[in-house]
NUVEXZA-219299 format. One line per field, with one value per residue: residue number from 0; residue in one letter; x, y, z of N, C-alpha, C in turn. Coordinates in Angstrom, 1 decimal. Layout:
% residues N
n = c(NUM_...)
res = c(a_...)
n_c1 = c(X_...)
n_c2 = c(Y_...)
n_c3 = c(Z_...)
ca_c1 = c(X_...)
ca_c2 = c(Y_...)
ca_c3 = c(Z_...)
c_c1 = c(X_...)
c_c2 = c(Y_...)
c_c3 = c(Z_...)
***
This chain:
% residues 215
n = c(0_1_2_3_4_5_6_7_8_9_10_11_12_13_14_15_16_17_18_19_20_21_22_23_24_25_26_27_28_29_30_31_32_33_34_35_36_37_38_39_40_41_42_43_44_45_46_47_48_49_50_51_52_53_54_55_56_57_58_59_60_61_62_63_64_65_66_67_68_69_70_71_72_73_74_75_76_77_78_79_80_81_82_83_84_85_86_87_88_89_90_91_92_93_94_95_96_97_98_99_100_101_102_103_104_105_106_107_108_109_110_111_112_113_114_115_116_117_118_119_120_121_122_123_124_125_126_127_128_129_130_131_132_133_134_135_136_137_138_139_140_141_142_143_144_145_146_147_148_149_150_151_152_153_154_155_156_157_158_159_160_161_162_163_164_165_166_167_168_169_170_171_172_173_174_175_176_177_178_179_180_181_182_183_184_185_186_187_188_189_190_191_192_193_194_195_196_197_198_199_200_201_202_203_204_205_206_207_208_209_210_211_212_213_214)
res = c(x_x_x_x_x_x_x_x_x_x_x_x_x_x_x_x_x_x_x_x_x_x_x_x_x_x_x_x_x_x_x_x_x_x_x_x_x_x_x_x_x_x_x_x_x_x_x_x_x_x_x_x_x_x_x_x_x_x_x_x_x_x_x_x_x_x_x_x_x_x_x_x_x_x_x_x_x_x_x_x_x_x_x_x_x_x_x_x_x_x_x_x_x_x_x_x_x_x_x_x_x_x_x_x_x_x_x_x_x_x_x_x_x_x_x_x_x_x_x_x_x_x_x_x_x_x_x_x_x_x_x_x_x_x_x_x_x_x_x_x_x_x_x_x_x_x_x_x_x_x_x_x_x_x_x_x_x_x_x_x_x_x_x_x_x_x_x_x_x_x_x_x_x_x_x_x_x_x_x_x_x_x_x_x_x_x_x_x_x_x_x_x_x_x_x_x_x_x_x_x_x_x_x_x_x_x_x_x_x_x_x_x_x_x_x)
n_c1 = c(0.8_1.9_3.4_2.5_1.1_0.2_1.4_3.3_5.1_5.8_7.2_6.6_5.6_7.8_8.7_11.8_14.2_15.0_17.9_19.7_23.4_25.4_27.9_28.8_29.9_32.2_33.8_36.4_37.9_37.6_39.9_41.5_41.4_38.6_37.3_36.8_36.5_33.8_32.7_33.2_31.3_28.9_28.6_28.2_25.4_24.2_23.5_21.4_18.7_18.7_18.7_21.2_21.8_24.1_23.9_24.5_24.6_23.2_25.8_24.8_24.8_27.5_27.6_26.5_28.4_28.9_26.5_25.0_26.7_27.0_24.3_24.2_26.6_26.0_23.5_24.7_26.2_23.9_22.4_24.0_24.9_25.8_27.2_29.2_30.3_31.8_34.8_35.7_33.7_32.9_34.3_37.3_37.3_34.3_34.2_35.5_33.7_31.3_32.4_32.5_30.0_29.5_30.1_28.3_25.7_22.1_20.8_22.2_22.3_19.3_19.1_20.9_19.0_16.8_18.6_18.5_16.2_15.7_17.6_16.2_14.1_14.8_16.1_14.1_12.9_15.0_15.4_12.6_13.0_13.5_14.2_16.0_19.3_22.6_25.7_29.3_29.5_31.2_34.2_36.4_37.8_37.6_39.8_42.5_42.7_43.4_43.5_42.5_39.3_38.6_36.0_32.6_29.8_27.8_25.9_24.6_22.4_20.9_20.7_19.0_16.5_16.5_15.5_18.0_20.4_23.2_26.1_28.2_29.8_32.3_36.1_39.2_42.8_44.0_42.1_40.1_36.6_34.5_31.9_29.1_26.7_23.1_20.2_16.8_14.0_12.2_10.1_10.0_10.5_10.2_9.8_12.9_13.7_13.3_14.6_17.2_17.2_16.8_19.1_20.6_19.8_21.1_23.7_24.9_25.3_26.4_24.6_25.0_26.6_29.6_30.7_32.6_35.1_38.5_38.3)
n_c2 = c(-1.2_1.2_1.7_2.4_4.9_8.1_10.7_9.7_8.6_10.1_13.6_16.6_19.1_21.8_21.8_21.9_19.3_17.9_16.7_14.4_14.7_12.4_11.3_9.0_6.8_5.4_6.7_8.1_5.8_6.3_7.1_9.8_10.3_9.8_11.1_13.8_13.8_13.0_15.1_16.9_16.9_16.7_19.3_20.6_19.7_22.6_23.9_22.4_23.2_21.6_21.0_20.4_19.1_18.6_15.7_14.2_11.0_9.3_8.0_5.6_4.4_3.7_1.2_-0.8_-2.1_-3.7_-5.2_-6.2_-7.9_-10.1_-11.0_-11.6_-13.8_-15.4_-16.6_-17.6_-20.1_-21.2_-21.7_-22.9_-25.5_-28.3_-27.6_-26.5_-28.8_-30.3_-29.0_-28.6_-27.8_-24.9_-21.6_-20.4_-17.9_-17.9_-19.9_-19.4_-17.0_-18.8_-20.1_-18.0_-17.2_-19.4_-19.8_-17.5_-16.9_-17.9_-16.2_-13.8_-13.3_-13.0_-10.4_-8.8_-8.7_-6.9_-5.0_-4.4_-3.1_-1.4_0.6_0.7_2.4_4.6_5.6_5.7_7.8_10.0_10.1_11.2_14.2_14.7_13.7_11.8_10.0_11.0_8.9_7.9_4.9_2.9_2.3_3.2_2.5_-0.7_-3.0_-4.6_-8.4_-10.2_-8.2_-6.7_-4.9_-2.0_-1.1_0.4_2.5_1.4_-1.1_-0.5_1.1_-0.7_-2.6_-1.0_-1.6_1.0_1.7_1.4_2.8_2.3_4.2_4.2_6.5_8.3_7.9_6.2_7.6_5.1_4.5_3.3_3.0_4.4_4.1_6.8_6.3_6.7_6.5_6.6_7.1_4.7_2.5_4.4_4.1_5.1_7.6_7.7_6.8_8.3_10.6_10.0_9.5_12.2_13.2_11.9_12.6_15.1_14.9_13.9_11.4_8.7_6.7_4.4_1.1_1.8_4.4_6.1_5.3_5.1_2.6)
n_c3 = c(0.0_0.6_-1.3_-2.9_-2.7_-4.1_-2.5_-0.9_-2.8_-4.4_-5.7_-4.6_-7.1_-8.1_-5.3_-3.4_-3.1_-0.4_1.1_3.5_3.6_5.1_6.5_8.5_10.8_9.7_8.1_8.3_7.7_4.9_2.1_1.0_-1.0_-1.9_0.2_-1.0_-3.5_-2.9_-1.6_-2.7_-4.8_-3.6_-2.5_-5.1_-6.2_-5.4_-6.9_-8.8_-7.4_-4.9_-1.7_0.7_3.9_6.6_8.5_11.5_12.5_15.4_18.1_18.7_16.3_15.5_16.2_14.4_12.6_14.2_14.9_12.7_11.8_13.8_13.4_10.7_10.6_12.7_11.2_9.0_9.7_10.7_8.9_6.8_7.9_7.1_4.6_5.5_7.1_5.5_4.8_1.3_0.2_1.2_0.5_2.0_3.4_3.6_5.8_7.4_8.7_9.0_10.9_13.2_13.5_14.9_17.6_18.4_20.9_20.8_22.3_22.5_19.6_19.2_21.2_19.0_16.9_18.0_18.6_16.4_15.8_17.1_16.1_13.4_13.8_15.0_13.1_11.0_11.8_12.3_9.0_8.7_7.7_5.2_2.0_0.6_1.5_1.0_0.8_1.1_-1.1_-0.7_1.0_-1.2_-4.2_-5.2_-3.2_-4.1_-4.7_-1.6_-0.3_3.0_2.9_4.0_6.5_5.1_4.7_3.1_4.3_6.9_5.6_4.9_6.4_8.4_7.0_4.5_1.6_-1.6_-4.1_-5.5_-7.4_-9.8_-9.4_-9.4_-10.1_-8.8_-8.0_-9.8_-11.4_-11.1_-10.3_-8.2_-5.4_-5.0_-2.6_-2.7_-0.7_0.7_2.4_4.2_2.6_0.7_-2.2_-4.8_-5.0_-3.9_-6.0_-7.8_-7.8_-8.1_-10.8_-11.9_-10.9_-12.5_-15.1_-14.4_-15.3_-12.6_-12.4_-13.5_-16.3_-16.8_-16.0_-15.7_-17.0_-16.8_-16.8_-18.7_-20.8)
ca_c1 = c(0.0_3.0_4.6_0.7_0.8_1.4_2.1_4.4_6.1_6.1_7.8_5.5_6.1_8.3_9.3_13.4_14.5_16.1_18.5_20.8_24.4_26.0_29.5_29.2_31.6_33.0_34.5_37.9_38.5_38.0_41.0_41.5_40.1_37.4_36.3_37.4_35.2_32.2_32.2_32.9_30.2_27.5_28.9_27.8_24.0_22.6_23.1_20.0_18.2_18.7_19.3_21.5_22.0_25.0_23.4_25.1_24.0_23.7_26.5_24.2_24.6_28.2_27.5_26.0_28.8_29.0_25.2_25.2_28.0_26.3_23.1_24.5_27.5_25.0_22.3_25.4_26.3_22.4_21.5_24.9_25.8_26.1_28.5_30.4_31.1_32.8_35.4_35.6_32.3_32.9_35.8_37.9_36.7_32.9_34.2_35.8_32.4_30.6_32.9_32.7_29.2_29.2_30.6_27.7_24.3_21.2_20.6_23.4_21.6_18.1_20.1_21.0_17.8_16.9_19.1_18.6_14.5_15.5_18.0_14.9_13.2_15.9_16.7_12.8_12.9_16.0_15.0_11.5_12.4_14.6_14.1_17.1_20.4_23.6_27.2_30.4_28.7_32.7_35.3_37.3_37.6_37.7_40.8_43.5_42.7_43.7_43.7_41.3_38.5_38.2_34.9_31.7_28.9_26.6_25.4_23.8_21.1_20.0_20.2_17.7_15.9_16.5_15.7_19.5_21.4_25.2_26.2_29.7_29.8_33.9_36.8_40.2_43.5_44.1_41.2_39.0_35.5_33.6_30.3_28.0_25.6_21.8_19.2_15.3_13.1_11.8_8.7_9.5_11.6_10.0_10.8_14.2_15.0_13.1_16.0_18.3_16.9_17.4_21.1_21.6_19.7_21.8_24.9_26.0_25.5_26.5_23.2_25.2_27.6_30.9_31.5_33.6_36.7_38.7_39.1)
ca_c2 = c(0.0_2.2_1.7_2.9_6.3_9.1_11.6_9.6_8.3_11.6_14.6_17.7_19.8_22.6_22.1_21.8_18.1_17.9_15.7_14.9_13.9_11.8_10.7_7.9_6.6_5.0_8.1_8.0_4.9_6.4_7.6_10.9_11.3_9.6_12.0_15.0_13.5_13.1_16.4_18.4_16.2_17.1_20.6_20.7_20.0_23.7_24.0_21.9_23.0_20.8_21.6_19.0_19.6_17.6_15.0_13.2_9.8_8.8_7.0_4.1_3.8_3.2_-0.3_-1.0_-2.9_-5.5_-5.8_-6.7_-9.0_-11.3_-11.6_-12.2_-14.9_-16.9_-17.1_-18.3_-20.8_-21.7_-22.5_-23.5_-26.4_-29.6_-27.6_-26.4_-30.1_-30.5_-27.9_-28.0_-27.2_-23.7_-20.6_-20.5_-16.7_-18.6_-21.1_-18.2_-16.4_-19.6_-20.5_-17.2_-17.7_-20.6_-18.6_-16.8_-18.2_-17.4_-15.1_-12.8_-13.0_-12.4_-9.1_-8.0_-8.3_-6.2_-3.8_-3.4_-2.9_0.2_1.4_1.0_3.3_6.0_6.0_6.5_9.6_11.1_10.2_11.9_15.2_14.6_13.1_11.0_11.0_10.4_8.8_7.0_3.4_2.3_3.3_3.6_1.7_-1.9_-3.5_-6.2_-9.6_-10.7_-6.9_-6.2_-3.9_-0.6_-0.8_0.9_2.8_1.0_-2.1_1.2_1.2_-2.1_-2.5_-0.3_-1.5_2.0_1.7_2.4_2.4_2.8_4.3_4.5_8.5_8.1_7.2_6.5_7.8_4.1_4.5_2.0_3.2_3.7_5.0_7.3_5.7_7.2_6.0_7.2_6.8_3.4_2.5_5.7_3.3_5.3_8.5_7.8_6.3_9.5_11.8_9.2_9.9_13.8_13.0_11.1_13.7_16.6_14.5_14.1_10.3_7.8_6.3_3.0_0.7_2.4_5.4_7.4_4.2_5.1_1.7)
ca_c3 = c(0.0_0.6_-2.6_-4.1_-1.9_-4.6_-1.5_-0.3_-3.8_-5.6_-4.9_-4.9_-8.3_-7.4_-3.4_-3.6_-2.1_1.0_1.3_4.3_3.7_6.1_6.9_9.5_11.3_8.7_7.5_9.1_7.3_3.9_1.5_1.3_-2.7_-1.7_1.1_-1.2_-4.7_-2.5_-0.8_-4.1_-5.6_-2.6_-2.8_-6.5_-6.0_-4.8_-8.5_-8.9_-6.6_-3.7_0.0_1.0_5.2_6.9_9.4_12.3_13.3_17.0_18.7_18.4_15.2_15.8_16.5_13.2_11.8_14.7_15.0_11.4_11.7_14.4_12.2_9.8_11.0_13.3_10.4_7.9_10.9_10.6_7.0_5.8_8.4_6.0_3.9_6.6_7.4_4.2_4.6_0.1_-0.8_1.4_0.7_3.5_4.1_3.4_6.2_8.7_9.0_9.9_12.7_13.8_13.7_15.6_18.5_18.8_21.0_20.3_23.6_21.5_18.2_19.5_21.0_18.0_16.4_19.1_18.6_14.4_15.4_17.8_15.0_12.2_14.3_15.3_11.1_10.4_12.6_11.1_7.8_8.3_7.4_4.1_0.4_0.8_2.2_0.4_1.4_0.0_-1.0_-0.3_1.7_-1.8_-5.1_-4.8_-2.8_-5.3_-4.2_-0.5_0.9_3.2_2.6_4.7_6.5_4.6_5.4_2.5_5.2_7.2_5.3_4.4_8.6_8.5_5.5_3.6_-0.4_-1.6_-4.7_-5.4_-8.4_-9.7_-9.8_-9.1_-10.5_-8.1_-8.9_-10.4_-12.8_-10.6_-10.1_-6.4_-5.7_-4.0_-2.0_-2.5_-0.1_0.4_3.6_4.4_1.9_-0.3_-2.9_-5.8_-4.4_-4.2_-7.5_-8.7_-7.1_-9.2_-12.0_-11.7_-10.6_-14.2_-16.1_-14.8_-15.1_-11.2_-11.8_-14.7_-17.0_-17.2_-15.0_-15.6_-18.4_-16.7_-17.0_-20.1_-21.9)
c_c1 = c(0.9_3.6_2.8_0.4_1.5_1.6_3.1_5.1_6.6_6.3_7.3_6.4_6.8_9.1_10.8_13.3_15.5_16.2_19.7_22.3_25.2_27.2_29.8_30.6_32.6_34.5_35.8_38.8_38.6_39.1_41.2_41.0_38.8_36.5_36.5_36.5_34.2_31.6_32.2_31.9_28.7_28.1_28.2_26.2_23.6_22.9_21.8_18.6_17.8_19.3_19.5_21.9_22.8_24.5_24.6_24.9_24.4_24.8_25.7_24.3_26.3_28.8_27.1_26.7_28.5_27.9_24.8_25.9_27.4_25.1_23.2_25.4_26.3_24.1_23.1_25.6_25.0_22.1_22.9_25.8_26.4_27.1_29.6_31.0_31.9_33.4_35.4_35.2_32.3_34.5_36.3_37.6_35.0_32.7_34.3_34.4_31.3_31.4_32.7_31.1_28.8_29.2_29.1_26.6_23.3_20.7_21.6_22.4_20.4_18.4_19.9_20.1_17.2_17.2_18.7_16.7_14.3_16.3_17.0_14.2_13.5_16.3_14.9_12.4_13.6_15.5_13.3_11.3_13.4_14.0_14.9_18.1_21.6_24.9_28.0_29.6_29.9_33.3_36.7_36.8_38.1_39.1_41.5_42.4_43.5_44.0_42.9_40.5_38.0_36.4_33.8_30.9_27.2_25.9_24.3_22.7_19.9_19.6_19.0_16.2_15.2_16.3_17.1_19.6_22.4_25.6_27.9_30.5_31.5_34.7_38.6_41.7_44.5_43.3_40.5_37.8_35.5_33.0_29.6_27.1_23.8_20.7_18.0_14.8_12.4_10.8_8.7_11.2_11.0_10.5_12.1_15.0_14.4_14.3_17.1_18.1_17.2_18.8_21.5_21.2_20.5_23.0_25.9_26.0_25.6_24.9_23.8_26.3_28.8_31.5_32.6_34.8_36.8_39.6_39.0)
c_c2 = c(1.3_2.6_2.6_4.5_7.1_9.9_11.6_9.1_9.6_12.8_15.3_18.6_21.0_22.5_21.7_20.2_18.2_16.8_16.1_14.2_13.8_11.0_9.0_7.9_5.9_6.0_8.2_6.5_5.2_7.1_8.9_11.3_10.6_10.5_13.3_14.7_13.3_14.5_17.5_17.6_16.6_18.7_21.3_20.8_21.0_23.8_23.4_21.7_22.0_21.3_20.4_20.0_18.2_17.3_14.3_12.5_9.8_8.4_5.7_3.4_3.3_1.2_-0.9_-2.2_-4.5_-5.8_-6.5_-8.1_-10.0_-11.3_-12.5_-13.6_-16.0_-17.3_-17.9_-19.6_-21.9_-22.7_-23.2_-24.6_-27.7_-28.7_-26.8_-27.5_-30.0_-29.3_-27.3_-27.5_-25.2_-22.6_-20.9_-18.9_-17.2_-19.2_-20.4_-17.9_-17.3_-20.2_-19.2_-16.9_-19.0_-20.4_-17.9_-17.5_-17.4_-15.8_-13.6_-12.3_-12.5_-10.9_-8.4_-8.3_-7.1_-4.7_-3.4_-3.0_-1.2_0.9_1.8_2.2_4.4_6.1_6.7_7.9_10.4_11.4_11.1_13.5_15.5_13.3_12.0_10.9_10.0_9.9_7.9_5.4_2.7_2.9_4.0_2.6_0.2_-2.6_-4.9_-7.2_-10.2_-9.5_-6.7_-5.2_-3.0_-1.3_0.3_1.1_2.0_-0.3_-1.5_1.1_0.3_-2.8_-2.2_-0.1_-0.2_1.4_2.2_1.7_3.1_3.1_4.6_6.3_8.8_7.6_7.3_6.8_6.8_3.6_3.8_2.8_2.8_5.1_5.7_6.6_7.0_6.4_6.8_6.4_5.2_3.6_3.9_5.3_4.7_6.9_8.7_7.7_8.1_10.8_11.2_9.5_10.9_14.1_13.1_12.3_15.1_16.3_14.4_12.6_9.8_7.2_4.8_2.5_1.4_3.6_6.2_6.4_4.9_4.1_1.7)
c_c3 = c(0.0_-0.8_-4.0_-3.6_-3.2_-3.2_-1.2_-1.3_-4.6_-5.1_-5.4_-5.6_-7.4_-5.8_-4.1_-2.8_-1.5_1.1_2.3_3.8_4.9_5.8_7.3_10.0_10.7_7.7_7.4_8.1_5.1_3.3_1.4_-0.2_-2.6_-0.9_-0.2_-2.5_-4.1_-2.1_-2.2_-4.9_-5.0_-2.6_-4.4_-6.9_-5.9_-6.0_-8.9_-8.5_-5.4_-2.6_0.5_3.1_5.4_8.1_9.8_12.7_14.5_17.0_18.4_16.9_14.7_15.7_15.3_12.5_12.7_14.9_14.1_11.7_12.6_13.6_11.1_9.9_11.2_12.1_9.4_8.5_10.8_9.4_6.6_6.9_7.8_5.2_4.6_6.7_6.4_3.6_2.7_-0.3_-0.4_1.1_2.0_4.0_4.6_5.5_7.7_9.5_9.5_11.3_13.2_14.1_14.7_16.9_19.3_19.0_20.6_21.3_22.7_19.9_18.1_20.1_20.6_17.2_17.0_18.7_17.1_14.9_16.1_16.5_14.3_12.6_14.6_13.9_10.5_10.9_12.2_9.9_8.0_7.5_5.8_3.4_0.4_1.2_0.8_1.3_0.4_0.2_-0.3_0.5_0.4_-3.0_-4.3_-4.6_-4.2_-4.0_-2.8_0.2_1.5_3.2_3.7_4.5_5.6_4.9_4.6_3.8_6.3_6.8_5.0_5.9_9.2_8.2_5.0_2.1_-0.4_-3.3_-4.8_-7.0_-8.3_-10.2_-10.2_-9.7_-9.2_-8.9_-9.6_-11.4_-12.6_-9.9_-8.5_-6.4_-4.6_-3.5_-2.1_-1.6_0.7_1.9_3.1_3.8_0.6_-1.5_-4.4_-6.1_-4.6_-6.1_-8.2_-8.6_-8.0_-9.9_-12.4_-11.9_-12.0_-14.9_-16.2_-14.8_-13.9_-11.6_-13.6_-15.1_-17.2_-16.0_-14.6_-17.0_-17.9_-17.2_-18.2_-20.3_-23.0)
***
C-alpha cells in the first residue's frame, strides 16, 4: 500500500528536495580522494536546486557494523551447516564467518535483532524530514585480491531497511570506479530512485555501470 501512496512516492512539483548527507563513522576509514570526490560532488547540487543539510548519526549507530555481523555470521552458521562439514564445498573466508558464527548463541543474536529494530526506528525519525540522504557506497575503489576492505557505510542502510542504490559517480587515482551511496526513507523506494533519476539527467550520476573508465 506504501509503494501505491502518490504523497508519499512523488515529490511535490516545485518544493526543492532535502537531502541529508552523512558521513558515519565509517568516514575515518576512507582515502583521502574519496572523502574529497564526494564532498565536491555534494557541494555541486545547490546547483540543482537541492538543499542537501550535513546529518550526524547517533552513537548508536556506531555499533551498526558489529550488529550486522552477528546476524548475519550466526544465520550463515544456521543455513549453511552440512557444507560447513565438508570444509571443500565452502571458501575459506565462506568457512571463517561460519565459525565465527558458531561462536555466537542465540541469547546474542536475539540481541542483536533487538538492537537493528530500535535502529529501524531511530533512522525512520531522522529520515523523516529529508528526500534521501547520500554517502560514499565504499570506503574507496575496490581493494586487489587478499587486501582487506576498509569498512563501509553501504550495510547502514539495508540494517535499517533504507531503499539504496550505489552508483559509480567516481573514478580512483588508479582509474577504478567507487560510488556514491543514495538511499530514500523506508517505503519511499519510488521516491528515491526518482531523485536518481534527476542526478543522471543533470549529469551528477553515470546512466550505465561504468562510463567514466577510459578503456
Amino acid at each position: 500500500r506504501a509503494l501505491d501512496t502518490p504523497d508519499r512516492q512523488k515529490k511535490p512539483t516545485g518544493e526543492p528536495w532535502r537531502v541529508a548527507f552523512i558521513r558515519t563513522h565509517t568516514w575515518d576509514h576512507a582515502p583521502e580522494y574519496a572523502k574529497k570526490n564526494l564532498e565536491a560532488w555534494v557541494a555541486d547540487l545547490k546547483k540543482l536546486n537541492i538543499e542537501v543539510c550535513e546529518v550526524e548519526l547517533p552513537a548508536s549507530f556506531d555499533a551498526t557494523h558489529s550488529i550486522h555481523a552477528t546476524i548475519y555470521n550466526f544465520s550463515l552458521a544456521y543455513y549453511f551447516q552440512e557444507e560447513a562439514s565438508r570444509s571443500e564445498l565452502v571458501s575459506p573466508v565462506l568457512y571463517e564467518l561460519i565459525e565465527a558464527g558458531r561462536a555466537i548463541d542465540a541469547a546474542a543474536y536475539h540481541h542483536a535483532l533487538r538492537a537493528q529494530e530500535t535502529l529501524c526506528r531511530e533512522m525512520n525519525e531522522i529520515m523523516s524530514g529529508y528526500d534521501a540522504l547520500i554517502s560514499l557506497s565504499t570506503a574507496g575503489s575496490a581493494p586487489l585480491r587478499g587486501v582487506k576492505e576498509n569498512p563501509d557505510p553501504s550495510l547502514i542502510w539495508t540494517l535499517t531497511h533504507l531503499p539504496s542504490v550505489s552508483s559509480p559517480a567516481f573514478v580512483c587515482p588508479e582509474n577504478r570506479p567507487f560510488g556514491v551511496q543514495i538511499a530514500g526513507q523506508r517505503l519511499h523506494d519510488y521516491r528515491m530512485l526518482e531523485f536518481v533519476q534527476l542526478l543522471v539527467a543533470n549529469g551528477k550520476l553515470p546512466s550505465g555501470p561504468s562510463p567514466l573508465l577510459n578503456l
